[in-house]
N, C-alpha and C positions, 0 to 999 in steps of 0.2 A: 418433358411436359407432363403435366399432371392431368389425372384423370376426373372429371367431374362425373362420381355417381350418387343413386339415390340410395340411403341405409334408415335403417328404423331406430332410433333415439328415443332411448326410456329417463326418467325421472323419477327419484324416488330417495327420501330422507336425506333432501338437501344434493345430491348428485346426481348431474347429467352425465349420460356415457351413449356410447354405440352399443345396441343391443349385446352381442361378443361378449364385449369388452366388459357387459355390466355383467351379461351371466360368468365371464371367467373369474367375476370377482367374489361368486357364489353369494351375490346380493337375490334377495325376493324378487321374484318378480309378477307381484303385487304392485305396479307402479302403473302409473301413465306413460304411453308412446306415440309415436308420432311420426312420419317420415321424411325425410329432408333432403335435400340436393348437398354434397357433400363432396369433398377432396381432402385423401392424407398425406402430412408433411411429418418432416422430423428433422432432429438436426435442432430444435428451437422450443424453451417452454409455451404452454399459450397464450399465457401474459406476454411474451415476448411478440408472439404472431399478430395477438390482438393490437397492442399498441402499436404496431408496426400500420396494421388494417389502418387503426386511427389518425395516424399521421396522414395516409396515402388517399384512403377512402374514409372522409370524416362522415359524410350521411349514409354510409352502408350499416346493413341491422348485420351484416356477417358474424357470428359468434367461434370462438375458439374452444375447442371441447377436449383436455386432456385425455390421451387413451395409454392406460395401461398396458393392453394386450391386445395389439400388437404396439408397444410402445411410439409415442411420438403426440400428433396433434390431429384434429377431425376439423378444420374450418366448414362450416355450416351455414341456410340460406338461402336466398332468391339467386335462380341460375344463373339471372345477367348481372348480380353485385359478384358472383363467385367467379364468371368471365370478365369482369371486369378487376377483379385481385388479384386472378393470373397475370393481367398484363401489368397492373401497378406493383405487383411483388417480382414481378423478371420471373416468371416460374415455366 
């Protein structure tokens, strides 16, 4: 079962990342952040995750956040659409 924690989410010249994951990519961090309820998958692009979300959970705002480092996926979001992903994705 996956773990739902909360991580800090920067933005900045068109990419969203997990903080980590943007500093591993020796981008500025001169951006805007943010903090978020959050769980890491892999195994799956996040276009793959997303439209999956959208099939299962069509009024969920959950977002799919590609991460580099540690390779895989960040789904992102209100806790009870992200408890609510886990049981519509079998996770």
């Amino acid at each position: 079962m996956v773990e739902i924690t909360r991580r800090t989410f920067v933005e900045g010249k068109s990419i969203i990342a997990e903080e980590q994951d943007f500093k591993s990519r020796e981008l500025s961090l001169d951006v805007r952040g943010w903090s978020s309820y959050c769980f890491f998958l892999t195994g799956r692009s996040a276009d793959d995750w997303q439209t999956e979300i959208r099939k299962k959970l069509p009024q969920a705002t959950i977002r799919a956040i590609e991460s580099l480092q540690p390779p895989g996926v960040w789904l992102k979001g209100p806790r009870w659409e992200l408890d609510a992903a886990i049981v519509a994705l079998k996770l």
